[in-house]
C-alpha positions as CSV (number, residue, x, y, z in Angstrom):
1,X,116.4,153.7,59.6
2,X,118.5,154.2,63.0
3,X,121.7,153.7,63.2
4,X,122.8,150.1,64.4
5,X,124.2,150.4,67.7
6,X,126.9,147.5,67.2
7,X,129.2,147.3,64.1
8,X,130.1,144.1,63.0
9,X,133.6,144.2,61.1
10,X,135.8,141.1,60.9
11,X,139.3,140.6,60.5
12,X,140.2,138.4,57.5
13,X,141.7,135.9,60.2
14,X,138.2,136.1,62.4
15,X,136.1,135.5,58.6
16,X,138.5,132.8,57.9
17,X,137.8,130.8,61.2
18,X,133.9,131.3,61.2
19,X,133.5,130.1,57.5
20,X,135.4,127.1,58.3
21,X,133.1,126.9,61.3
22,X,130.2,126.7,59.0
23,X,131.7,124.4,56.5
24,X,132.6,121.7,58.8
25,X,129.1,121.4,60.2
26,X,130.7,120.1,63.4
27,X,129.7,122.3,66.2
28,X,126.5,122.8,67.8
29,X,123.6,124.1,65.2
30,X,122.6,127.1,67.5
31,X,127.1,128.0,67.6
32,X,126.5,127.6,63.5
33,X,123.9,130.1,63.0
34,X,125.7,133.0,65.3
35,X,128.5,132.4,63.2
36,X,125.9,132.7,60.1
37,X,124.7,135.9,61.5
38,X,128.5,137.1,62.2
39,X,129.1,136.7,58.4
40,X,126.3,138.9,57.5
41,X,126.9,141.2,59.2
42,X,130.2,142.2,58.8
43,X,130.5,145.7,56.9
44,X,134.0,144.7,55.9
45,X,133.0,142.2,53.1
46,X,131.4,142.8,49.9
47,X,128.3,140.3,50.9
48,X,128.5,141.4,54.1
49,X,126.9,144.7,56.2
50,X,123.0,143.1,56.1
51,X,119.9,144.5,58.5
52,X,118.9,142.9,61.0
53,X,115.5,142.3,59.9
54,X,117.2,141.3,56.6
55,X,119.7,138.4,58.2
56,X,116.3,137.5,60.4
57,X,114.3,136.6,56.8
58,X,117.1,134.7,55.5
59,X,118.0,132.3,58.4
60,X,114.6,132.3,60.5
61,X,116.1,134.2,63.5
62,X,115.0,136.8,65.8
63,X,115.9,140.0,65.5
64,X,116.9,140.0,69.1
65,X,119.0,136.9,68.7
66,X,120.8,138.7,66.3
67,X,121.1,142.0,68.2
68,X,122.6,140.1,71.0
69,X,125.3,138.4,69.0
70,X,126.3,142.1,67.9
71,X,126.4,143.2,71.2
72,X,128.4,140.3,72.7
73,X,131.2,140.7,69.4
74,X,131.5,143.7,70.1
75,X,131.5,144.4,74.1
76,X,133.3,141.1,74.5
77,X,134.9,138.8,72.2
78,X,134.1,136.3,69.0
79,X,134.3,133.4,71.4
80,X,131.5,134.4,73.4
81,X,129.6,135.9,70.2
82,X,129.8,132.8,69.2
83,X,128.9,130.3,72.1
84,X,125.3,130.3,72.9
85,X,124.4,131.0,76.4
86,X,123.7,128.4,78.9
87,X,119.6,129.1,79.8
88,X,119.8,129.0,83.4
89,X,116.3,127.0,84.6
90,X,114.2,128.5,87.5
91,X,114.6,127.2,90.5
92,X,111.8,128.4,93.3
93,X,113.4,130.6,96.4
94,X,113.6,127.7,99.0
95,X,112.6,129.7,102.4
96,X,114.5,129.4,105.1
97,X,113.2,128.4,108.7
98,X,112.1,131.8,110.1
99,X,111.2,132.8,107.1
100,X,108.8,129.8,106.6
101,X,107.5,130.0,110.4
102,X,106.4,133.7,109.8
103,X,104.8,132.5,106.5
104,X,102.9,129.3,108.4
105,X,101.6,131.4,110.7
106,X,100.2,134.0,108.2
107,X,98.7,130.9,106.5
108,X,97.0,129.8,109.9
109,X,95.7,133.3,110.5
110,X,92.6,134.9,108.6
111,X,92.4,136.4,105.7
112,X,92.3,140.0,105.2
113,X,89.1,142.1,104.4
114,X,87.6,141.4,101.8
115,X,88.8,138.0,100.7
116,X,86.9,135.0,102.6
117,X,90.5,132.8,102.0
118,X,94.0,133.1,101.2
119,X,95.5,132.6,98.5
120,X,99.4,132.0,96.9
121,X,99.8,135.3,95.4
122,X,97.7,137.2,98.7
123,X,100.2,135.5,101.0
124,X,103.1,136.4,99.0
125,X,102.1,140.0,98.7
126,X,101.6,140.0,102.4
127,X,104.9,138.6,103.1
128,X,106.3,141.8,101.6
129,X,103.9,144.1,102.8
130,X,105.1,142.9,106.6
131,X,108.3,143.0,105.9
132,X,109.1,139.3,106.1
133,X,111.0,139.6,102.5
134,X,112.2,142.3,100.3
135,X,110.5,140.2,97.1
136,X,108.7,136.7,96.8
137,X,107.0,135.0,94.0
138,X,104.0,132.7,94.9
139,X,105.7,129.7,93.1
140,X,108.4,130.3,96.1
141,X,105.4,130.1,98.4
142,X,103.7,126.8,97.3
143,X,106.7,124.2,98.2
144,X,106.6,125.2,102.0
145,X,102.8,125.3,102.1
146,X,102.8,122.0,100.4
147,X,105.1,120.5,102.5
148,X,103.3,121.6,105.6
149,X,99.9,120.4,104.7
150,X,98.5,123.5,104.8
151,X,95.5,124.5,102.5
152,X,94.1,127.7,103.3
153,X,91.3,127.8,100.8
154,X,89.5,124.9,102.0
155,X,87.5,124.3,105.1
156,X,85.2,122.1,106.4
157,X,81.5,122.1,108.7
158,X,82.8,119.9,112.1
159,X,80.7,119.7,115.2
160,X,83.4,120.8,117.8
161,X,83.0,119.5,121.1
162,X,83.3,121.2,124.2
163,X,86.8,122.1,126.2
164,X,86.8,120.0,129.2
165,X,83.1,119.1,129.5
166,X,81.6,116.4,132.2
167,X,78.3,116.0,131.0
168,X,80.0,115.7,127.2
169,X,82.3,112.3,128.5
170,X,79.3,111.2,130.6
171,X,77.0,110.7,128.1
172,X,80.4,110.0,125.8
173,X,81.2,106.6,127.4
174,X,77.5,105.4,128.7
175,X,76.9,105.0,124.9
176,X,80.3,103.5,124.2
177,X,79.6,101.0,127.0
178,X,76.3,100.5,125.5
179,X,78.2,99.5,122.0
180,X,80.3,96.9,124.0
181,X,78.2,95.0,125.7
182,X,77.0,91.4,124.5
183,X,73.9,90.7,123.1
184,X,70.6,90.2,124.8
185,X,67.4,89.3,123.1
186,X,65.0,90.9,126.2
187,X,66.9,94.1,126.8
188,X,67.5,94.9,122.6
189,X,69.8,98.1,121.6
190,X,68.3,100.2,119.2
191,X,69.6,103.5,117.5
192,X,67.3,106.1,116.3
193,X,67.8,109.1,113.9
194,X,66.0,111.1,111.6
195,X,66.4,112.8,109.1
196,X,64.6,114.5,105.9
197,X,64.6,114.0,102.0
198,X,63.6,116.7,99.1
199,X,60.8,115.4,96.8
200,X,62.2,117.1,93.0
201,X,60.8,116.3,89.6
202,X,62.4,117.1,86.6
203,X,61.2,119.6,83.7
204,X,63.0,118.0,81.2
205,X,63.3,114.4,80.5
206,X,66.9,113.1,81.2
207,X,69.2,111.6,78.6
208,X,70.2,108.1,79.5
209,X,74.0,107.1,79.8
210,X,75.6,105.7,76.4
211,X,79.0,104.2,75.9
212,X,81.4,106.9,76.3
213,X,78.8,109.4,77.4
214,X,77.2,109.7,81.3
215,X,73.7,110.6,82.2
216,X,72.7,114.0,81.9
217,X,70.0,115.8,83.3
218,X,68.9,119.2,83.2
219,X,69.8,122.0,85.8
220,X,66.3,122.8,86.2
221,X,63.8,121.4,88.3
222,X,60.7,121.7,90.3
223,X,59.9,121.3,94.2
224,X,57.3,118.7,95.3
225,X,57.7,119.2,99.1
226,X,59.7,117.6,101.6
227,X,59.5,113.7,103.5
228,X,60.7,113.0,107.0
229,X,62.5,109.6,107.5
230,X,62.8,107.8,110.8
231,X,66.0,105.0,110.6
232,X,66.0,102.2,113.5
233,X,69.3,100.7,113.8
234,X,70.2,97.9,115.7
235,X,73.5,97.3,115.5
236,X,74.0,93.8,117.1
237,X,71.8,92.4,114.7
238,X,72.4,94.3,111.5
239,X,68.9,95.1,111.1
240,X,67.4,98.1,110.3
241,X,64.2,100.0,109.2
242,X,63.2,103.0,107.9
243,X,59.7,104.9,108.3
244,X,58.8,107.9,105.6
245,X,56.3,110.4,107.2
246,X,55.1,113.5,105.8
247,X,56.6,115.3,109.2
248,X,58.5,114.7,112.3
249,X,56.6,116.1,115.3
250,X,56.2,115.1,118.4
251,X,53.1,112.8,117.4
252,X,55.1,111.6,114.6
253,X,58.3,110.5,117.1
254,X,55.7,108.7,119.6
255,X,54.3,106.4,116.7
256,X,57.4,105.4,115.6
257,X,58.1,104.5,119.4
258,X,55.2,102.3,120.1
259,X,56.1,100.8,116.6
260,X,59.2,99.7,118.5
261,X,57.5,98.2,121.7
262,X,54.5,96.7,120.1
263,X,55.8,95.2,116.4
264,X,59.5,95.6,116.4
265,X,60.2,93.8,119.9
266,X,56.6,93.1,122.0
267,X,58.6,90.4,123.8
268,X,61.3,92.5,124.9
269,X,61.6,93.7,128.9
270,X,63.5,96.5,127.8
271,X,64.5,98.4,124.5
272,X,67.6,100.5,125.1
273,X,67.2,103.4,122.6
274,X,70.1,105.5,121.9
275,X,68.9,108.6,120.2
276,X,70.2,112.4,119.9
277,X,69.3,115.6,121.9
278,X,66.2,116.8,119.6
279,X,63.3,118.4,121.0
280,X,61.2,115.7,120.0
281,X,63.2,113.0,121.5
282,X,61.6,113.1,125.3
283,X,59.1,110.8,126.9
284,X,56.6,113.8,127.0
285,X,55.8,113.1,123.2
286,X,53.6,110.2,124.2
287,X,51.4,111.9,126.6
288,X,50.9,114.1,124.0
289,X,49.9,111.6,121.1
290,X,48.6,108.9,123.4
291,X,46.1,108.7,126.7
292,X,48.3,108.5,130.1
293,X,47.7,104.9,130.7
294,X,48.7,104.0,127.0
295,X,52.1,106.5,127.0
296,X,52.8,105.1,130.3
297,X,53.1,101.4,129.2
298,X,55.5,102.5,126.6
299,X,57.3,104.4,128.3
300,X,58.0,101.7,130.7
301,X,59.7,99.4,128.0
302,X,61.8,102.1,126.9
303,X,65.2,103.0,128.3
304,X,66.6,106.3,126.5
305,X,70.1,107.2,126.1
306,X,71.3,110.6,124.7
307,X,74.5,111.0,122.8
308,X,76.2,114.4,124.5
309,X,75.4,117.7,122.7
310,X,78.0,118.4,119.8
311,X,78.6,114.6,119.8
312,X,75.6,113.0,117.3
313,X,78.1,111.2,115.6
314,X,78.2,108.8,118.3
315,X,75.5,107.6,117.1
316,X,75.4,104.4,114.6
317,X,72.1,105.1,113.1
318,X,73.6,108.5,111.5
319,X,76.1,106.7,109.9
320,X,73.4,104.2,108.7
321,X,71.5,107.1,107.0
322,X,74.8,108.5,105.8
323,X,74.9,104.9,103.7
324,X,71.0,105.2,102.8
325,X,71.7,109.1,101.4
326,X,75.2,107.7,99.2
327,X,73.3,104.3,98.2
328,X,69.4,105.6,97.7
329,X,68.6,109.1,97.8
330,X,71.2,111.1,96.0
331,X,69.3,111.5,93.0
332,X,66.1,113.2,92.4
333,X,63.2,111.1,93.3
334,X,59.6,113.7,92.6
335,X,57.2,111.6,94.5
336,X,56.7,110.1,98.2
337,X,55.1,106.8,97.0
338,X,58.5,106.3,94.7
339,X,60.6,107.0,97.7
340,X,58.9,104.6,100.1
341,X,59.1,102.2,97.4
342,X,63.2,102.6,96.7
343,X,64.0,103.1,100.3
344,X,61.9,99.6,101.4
345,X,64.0,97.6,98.0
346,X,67.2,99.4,100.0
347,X,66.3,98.2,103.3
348,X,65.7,95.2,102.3
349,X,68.3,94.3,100.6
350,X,70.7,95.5,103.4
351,X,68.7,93.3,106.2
352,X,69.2,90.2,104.0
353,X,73.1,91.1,103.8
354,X,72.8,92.0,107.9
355,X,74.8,94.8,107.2
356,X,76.9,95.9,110.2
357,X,78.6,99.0,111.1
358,X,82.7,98.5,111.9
359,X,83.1,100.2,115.0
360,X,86.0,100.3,116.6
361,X,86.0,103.7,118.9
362,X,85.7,102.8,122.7
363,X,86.7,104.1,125.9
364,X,89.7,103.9,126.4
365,X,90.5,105.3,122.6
366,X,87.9,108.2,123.9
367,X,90.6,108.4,127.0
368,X,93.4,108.8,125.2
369,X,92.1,110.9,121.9
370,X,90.0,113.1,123.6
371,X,91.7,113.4,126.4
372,X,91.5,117.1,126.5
373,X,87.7,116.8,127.0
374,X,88.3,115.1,130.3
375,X,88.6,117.6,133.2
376,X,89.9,115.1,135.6
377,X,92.4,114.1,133.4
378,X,93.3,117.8,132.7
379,X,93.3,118.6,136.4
380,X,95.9,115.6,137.2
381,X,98.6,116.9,134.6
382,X,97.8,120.1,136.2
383,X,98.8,118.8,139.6
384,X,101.8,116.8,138.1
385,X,102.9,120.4,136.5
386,X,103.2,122.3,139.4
387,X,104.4,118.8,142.0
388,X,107.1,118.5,139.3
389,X,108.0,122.3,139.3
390,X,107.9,122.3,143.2
């Protein structure tokens, strides 16, 4: 066996002190069993002078515990042999202000090749790599990117409007005015969306939910085509209605229109639609499905508006098939005739309820929000700047 490195040997006054140390069974247990291992090992008495590995069997102590408490004896003193060190807790590198700016920024930037995000270790090794810091553990990294709301690995699919856009805030505030005005029986306001629902069956037969255990359903499936639906909202009223067709052409989108003008409201003078930018959407779909005379006469009771491009959510009737895809359809459903029949129970249930949608954006919140999409607006703090700076 090697040689031990650190010799143990005890003065009779230094055995005298730790064996009343032991006997007392006063101090701290971890101070008791350094002086245990002390006795041990001392080479000057006759039970004394034992390996390491043989002191570690008798009192259940690692060998490197009782290396150490050589070491300290004899490089310092049997005080501090004796006195268990203090474990010092780790305590995360707090960054300071430039420091954290540079490290922000990184966060803000993209990624480099060949990862699609950052993450806690990659911006701590980049931190180093530009010389920001010498060293920096990613547990030093997460306080300040927590604290700055920052969370690189996630994004998110956001229709961005234009930069200072005219037709955008034209089209913008004709449809909030729309949502503002009071409620007329002869000149109705209708929204219109569409939007489309994947027929699936299921291979295997599902297990139902039992007390402590949810539904489950197999991963596989099988495809049986796909079903347009056409939602009507009217948002005054809280009624709405929703049409599934095998398609949504341009024949389709006329039929749902003269549904409008001769069911829905055939007393109406006018039926304000407000509808998105699709292809579809234009009065030339009912010349195409209908004779001139017929597409004419419902054209005439029809008065379209068109939410701006990049701006559907301005209109209600998406946020009404947004409650129809959480409430209905998000499940599978294999068959059209089963979908008419659980989106009809849906519809149904919500008319009785006149279920109404709380909104609360108008134009002077679109004024002072979105300001930055208003080039007059932009071009007046322009003309303040320089006035100012004059």
């Amino acid at each position: 066996m090697p040689a031990k490195r650190y010799i143990v040997s005890l003065t009779p006054s230094e055995r005298q002190t730790i064996e009343q140390l032991t006997k007392t069974g006063k101090a701290a247990a971890a101070k008791i069993n350094h002086a245990r291992i002390l006795l041990k090992a001392d080479v000057n008495h006759p039970d004394g002078g034992w390996t390491d590995k043989g002191i570690s069997d008798a009192l259940n102590i690692s060998t490197r515990t009782i290396e150490r408490v050589r070491q300290r004896f004899v490089e310092e003193s049997l005080d501090n042999a004796l006195t268990p060190r203090k474990k010092h807790s780790l305590k995360r590198r707090r960054l300071d202000g430039e420091i954290e700016a540079h490290l922000i920024a990184l966060t803000c930037s993209k990624a480099p090749p060949g990862y699609k995000h950052w993450t806690l270790r990659l911006l701590a090794d980049q931190m180093v790599v530009l010389g920001y810091v010498e060293s920096i553990s990613h547990e030093s990294v997460r306080p300040s990117v927590k604290k700055n709301e920052l969370k690189p690995w996630l994004n998110e699919s956001w229709v961005i409007p234009p930069e200072a856009n005219a037709e955008f805030v034209c089209q913008m505030e004709e449809v909030l005015q729309l949502y503002t005005s009071g409620y007329d029986p002869d000149y109705p306001l209708v929204c219109f969306d569409e939007s489309s629902k994947q027929l699936i069956s299921e291979t295997r037969k599902p297990l139902p939910v039992e007390p402590g255990q949810i539904e489950r359903f197999d991963y596989e499936y099988e495809r049986e085509g796909v079903c347009n639906l056409f939602m009507f909202f009217e948002p005054l009223t809280g009624w709405r209605h929703v049409e599934v067709t095998d398609r949504r052409t341009q024949i389709d989108y006329a039929q749902q229109m003269k549904y409008l003008v001769d069911e829905r409201y055939p007393k109406a003078e006018k039926i304000k639609i407000v509808q998105d930018n699709l292809n579809t959407h234009l009065g030339a779909s009912l010349y195409k499905a209908f004779p001139p005379a017929e597409a004419r006469r419902i054209l005439d009771k029809l008065e379209f508006h068109y939410t701006p491009k990049h701006g559907s959510w301005l209109n209600m009737a998406e946020i009404e098939l947004s409650v129809l895809t959480r409430q209905c359809l998000d499940r599978r459903i294999p068959e059209k005739e089963l979908l008419k029949e659980e989106v009809a129970a849906w519809e149904k249930r919500r008319n009785q309820t006149a279920s109404q949608v709380d909104w609360q954006f108008t134009t002077e919140d679109a004024r002072i929000k979105l300001k930055r999409l208003y080039p007059s607006i932009r071009v007046c703090k322009l003309i303040s700047v320089k006035y100012t700076q004059t």
